[in-house]
NUSEMI-907559 format. One record per atom (N, C-alpha, C): atom name; residue in three letters; x, y, z. Coordinates in pm, whole numbers, plus 50000, padded with zeros to 5 digits. Layout:
> at	aa	px	py	pz
> CA	Ala	X	Y	Z
...
end
This chain:
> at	aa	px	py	pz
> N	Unk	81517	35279	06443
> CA	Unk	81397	35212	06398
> C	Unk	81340	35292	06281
> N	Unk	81303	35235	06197
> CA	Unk	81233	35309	06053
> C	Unk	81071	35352	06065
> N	Unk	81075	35472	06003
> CA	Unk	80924	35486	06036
> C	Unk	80823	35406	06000
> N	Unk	80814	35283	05908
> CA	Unk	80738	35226	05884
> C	Unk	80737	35094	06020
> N	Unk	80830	35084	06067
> CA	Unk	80824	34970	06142
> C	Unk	80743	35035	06356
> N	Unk	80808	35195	06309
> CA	Unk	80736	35277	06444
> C	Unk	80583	35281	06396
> N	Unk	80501	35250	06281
> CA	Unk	80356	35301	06247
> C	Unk	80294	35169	06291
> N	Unk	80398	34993	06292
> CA	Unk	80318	34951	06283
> C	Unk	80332	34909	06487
> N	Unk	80432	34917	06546
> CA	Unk	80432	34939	06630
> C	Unk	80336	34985	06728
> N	Unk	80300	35123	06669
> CA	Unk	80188	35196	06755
> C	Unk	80039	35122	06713
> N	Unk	80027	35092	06558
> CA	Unk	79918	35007	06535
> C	Unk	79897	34901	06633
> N	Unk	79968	34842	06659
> CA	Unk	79962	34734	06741
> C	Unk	79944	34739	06872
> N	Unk	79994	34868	06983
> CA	Unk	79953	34925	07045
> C	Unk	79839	34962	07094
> N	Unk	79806	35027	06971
> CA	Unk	79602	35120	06953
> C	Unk	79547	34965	06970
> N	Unk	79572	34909	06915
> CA	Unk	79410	34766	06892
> C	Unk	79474	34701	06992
> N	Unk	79584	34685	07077
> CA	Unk	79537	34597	07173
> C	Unk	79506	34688	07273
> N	Unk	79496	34838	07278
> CA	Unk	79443	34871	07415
> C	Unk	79302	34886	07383
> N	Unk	79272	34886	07187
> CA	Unk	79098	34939	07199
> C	Unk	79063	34745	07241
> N	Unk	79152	34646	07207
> CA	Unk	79078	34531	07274
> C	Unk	79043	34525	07438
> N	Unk	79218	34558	07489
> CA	Unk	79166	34589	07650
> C	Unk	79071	34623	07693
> N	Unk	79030	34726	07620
> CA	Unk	78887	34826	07669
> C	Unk	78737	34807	07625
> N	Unk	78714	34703	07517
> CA	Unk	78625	34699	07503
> C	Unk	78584	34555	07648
> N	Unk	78474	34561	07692
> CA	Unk	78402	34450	07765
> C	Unk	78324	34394	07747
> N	Unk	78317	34275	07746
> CA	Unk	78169	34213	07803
> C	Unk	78111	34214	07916
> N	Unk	77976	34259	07921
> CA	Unk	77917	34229	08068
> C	Unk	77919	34172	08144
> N	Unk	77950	34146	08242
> CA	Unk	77971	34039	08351
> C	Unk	77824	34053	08422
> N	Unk	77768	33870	08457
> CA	Unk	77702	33837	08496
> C	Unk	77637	33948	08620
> N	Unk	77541	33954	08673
> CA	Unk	77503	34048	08761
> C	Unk	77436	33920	08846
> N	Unk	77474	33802	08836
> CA	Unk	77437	33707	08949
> C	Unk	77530	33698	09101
> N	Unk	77463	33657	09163
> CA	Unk	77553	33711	09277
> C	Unk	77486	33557	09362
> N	Unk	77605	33521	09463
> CA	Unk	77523	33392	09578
> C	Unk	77523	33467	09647
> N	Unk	77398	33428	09742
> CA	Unk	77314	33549	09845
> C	Unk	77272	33450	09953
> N	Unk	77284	33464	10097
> CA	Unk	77167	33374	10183
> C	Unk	77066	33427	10137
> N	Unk	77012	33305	10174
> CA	Unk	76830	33301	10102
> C	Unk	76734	33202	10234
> N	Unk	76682	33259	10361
> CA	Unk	76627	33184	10477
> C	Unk	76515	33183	10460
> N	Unk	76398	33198	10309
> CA	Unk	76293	33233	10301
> C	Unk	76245	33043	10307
> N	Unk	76210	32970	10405
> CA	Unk	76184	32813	10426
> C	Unk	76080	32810	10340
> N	Unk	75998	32861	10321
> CA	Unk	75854	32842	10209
> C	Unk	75911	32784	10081
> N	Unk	76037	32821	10061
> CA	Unk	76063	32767	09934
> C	Unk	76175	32660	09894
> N	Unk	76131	32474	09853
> CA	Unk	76254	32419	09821
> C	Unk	76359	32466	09740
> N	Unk	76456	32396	09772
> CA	Unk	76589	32413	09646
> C	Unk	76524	32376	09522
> N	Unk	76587	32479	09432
> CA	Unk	76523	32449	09307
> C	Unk	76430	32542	09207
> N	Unk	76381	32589	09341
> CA	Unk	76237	32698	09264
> C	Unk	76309	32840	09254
> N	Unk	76244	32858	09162
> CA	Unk	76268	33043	09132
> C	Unk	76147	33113	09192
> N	Unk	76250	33214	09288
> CA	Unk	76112	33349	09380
> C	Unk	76173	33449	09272
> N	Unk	76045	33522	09273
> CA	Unk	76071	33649	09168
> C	Unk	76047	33725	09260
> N	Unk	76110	33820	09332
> CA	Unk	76055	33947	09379
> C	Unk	76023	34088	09324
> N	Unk	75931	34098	09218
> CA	Unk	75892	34222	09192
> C	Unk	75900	34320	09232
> N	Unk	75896	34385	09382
> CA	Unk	75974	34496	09424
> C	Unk	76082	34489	09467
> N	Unk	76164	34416	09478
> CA	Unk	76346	34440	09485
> C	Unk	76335	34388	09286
> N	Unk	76281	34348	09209
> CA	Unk	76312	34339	09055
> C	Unk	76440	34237	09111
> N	Unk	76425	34151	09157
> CA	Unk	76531	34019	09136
> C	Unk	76492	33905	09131
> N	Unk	76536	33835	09103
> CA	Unk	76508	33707	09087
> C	Unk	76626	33607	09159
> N	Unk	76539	33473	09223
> CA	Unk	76618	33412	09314
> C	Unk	76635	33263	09254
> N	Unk	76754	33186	09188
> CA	Unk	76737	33044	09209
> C	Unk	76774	33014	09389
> N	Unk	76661	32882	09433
> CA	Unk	76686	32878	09587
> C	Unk	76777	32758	09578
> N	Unk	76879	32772	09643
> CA	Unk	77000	32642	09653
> C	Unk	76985	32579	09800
> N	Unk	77058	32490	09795
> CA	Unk	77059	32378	09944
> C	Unk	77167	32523	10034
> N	Unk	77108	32505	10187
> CA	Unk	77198	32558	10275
> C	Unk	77177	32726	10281
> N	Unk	77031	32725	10302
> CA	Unk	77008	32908	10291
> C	Unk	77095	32958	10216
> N	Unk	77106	32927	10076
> CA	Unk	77157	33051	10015
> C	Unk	77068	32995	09847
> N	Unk	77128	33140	09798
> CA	Unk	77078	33129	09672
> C	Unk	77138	33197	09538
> N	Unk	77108	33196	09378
> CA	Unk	77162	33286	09347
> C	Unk	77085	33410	09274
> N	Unk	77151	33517	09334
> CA	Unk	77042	33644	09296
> C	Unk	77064	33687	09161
> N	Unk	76977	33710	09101
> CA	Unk	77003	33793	08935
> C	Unk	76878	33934	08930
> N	Unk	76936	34052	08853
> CA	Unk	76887	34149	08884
> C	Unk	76782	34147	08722
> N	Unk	76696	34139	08732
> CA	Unk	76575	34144	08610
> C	Unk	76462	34274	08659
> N	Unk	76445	34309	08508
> CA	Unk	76282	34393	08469
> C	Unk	76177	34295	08474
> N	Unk	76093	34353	08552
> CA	Unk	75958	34305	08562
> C	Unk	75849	34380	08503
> N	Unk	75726	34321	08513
> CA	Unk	75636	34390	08444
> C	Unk	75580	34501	08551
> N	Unk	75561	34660	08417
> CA	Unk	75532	34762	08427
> C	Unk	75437	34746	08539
> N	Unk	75381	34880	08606
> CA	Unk	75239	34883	08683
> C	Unk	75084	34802	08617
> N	Unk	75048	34739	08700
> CA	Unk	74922	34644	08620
> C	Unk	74952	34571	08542
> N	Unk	75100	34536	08515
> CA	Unk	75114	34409	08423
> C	Unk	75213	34316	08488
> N	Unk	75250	34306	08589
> CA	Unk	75374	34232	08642
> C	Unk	75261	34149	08719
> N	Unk	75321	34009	08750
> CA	Unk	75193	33895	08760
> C	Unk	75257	33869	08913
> N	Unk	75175	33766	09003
> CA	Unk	75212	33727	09127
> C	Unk	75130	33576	09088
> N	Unk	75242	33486	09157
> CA	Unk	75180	33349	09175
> C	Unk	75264	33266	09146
> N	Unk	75200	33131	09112
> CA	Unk	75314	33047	09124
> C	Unk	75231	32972	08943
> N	Unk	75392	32911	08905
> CA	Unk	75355	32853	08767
> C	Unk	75479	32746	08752
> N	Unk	75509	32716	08663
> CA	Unk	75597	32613	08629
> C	Unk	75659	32644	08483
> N	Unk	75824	32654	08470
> CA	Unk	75896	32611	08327
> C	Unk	75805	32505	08230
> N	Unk	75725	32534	08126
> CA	Unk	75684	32475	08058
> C	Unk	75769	32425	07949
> N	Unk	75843	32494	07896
> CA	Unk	75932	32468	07774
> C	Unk	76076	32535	07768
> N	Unk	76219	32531	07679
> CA	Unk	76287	32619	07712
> C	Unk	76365	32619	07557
> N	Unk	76451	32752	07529
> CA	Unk	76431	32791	07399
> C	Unk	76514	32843	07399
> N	Unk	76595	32850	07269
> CA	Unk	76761	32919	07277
> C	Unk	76722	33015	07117
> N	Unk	76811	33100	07181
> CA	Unk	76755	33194	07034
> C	Unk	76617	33214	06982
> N	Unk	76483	33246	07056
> CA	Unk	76397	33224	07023
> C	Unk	76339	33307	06897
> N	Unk	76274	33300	06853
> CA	Unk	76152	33327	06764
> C	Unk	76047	33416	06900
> N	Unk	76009	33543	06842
> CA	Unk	75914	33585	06915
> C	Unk	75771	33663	06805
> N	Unk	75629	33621	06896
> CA	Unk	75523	33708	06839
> C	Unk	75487	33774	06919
> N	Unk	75408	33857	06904
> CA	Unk	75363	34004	06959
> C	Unk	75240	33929	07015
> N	Unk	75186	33947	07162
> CA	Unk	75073	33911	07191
> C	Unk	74961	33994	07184
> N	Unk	74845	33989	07140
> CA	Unk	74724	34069	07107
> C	Unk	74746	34186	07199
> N	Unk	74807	34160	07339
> CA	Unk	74807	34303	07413
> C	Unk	74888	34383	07360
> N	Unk	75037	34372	07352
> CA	Unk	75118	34417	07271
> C	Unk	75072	34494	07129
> N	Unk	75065	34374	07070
> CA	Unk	74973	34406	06952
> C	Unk	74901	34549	06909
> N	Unk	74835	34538	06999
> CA	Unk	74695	34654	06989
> C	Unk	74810	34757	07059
> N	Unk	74858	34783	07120
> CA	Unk	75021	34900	07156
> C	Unk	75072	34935	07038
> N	Unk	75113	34842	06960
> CA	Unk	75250	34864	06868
> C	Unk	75177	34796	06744
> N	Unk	75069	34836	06695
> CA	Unk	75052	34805	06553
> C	Unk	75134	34742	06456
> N	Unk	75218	34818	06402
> CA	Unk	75328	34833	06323
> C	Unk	75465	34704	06345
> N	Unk	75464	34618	06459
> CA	Unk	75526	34537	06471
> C	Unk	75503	34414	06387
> N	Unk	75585	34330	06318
> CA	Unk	75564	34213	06240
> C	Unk	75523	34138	06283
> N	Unk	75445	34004	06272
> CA	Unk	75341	33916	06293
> C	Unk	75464	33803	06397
> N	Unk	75591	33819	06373
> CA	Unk	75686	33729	06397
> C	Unk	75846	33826	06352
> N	Unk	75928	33824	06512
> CA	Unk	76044	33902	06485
> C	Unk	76166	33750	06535
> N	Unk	76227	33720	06382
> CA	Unk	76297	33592	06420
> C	Unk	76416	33584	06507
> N	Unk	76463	33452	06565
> CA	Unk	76530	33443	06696
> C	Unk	76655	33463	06669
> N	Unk	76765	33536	06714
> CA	Unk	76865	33613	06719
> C	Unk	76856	33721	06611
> N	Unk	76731	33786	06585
> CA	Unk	76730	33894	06506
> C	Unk	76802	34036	06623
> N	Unk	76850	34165	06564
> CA	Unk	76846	34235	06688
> C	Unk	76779	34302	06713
> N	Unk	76667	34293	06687
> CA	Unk	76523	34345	06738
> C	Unk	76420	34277	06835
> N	Unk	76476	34111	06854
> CA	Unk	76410	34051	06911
> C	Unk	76382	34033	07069
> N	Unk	76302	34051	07092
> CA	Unk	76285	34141	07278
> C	Unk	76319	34034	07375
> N	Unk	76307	33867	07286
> CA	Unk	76335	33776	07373
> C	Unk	76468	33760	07390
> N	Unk	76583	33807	07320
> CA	Unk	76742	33762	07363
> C	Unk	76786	33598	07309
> N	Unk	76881	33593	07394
> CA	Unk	76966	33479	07417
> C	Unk	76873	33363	07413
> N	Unk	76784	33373	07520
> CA	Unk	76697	33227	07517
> C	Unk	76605	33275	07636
> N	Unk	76499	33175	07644
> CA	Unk	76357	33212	07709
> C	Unk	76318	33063	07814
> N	Unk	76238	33093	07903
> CA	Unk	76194	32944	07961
> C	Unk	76008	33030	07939
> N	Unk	75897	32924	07863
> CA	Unk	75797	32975	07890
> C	Unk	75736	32931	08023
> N	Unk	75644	32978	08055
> CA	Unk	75573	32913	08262
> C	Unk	75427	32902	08161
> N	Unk	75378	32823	08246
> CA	Unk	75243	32748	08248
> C	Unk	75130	32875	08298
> N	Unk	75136	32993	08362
> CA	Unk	75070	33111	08371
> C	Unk	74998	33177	08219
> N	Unk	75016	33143	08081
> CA	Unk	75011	33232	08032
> C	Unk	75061	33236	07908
> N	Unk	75086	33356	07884
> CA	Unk	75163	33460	07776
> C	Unk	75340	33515	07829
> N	Unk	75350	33442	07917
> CA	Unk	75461	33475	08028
> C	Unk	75600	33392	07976
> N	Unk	75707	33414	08019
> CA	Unk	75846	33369	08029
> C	Unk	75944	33448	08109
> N	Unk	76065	33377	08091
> CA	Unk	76185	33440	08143
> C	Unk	76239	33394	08054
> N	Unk	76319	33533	07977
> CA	Unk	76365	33547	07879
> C	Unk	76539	33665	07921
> N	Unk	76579	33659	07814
> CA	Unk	76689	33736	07767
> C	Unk	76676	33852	07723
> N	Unk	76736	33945	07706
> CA	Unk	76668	34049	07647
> C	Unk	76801	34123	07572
> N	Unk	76787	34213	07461
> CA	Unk	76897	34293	07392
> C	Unk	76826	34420	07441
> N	Unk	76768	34456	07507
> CA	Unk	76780	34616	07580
> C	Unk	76816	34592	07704
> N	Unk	76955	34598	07735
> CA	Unk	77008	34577	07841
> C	Unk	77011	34680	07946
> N	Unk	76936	34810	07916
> CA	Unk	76954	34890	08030
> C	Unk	76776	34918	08067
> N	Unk	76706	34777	08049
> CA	Unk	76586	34762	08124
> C	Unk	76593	34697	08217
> N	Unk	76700	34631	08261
> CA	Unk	76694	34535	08393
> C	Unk	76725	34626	08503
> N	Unk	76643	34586	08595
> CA	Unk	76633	34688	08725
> C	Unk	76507	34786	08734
> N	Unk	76422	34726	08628
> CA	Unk	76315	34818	08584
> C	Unk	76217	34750	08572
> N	Unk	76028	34833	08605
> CA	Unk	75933	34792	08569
> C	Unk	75879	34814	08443
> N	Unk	75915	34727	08345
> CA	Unk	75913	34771	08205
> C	Unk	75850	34689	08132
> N	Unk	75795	34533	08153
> CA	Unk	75730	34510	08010
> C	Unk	75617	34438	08073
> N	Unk	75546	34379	07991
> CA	Unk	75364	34356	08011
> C	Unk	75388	34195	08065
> N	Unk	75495	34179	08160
> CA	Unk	75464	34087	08269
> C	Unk	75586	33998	08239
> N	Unk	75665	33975	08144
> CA	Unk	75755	33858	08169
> C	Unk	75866	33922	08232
> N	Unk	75943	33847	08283
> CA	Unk	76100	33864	08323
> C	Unk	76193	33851	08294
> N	Unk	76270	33986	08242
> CA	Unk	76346	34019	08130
> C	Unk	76525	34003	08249
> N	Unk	76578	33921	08168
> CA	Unk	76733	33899	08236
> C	Unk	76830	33954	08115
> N	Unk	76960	33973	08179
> CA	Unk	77031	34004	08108
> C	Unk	77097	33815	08012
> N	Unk	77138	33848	07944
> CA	Unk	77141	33724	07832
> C	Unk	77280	33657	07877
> N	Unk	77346	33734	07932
> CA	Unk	77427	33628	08008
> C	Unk	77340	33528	08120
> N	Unk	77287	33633	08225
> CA	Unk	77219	33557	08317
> C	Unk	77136	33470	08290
> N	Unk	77057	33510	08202
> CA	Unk	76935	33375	08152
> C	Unk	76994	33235	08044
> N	Unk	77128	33330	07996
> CA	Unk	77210	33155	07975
> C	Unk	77278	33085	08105
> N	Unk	77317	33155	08202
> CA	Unk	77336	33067	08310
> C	Unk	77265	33001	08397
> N	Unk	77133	33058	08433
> CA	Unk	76931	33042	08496
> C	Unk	76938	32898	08416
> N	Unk	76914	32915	08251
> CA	Unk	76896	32817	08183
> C	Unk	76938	32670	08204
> N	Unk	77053	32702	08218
> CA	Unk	77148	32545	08242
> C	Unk	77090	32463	08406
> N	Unk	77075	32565	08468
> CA	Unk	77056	32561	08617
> C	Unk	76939	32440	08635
> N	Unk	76820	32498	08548
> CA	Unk	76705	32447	08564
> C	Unk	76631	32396	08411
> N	Unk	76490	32313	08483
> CA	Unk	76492	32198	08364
> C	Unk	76309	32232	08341
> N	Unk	76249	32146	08260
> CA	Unk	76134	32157	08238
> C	Unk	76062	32136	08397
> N	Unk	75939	32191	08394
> CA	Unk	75848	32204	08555
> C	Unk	75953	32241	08698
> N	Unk	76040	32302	08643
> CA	Unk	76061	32394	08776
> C	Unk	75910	32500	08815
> N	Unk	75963	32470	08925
> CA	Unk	75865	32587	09002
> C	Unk	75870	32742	09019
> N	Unk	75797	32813	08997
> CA	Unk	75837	32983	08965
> C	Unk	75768	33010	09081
> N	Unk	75794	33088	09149
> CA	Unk	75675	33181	09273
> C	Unk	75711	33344	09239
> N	Unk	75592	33418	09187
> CA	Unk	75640	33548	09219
> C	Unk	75563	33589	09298
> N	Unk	75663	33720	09389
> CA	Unk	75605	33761	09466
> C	Unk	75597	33888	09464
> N	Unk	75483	34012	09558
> CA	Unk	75478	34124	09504
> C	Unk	75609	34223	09496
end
């Protein structure tokens, strides 16, 4: 074999094992029994201290996804409804935020990579609130932002499809 034909050999080698090795995240949704009767099929329970989130399905079960909730004194309890839903969003800084982070732009546009909302968002009828996507992926599992519920952007494109305008949200503490 000639050395030019052994260089490209190994080339070919290197990039398909650096392809092997690179990954995508795999979903962190999981089907779970779910016997909590308070809640029809359909609605999303947020549990703020396990930081998961539940779609509830027919037949006690459900599917679990692992999300950041809001920090101490900012993570909300109650019940609200999917008001709208949004792919690639556009995000603004809310006056609370705001007055935190000065220096942030009036408007950080949707699939920018700075944009805190991700993949896509559902807003709830509570508020200043959503469930959103997020590109800081090693906040999920965490009490980290001023009340919405941050999924990983796979999961909140799969949440998304799931459910439609006026679903029901319940969080709980």
């Amino acid at each position: 074999m000639r050395s030019g034909s052994r260089f490209t050999i190994v080339s070919l080698l290197l990039a398909l094992g650096f392809a092997l090795s690179v990954q995508t995240p795999a979903s962190a949704a999981e089907l779970v029994g779910f016997s909590d009767h308070r809640f029809r099929p359909g609605t999303i329970v947020i549990r703020n201290s396990e930081k998961r989130l539940y779609l509830v399905l027919r037949g006690n079960r459900a599917i679990r996804y692992k999300v950041a909730v809001g920090k101490s004194r900012k993570a909300w309890t109650g019940h609200a409804q999917i008001t709208a839903k949004y792919i690639s969003p556009a995000w603004s800084p809310s006056p609370e935020v705001r007055r935190d982070f000065p220096h942030l732009p009036d408007v950080i546009a949707g699939g920018a990579p700075n944009n805190p909302m991700g993949a896509a968002a559902m807003t709830l009828s509570n508020g200043n609130f959503a469930i959103h996507g997020t590109n800081r992926p090693g906040s999920i599992g965490r009490a980290v932002s001023y009340g919405c519920i941050r999924m990983a952007n796979n999961d909140i494109k799969d949440l998304f499809q799931r459910v439609g305008i006026r679903t029901q949200v319940v969080a709980l503490p």
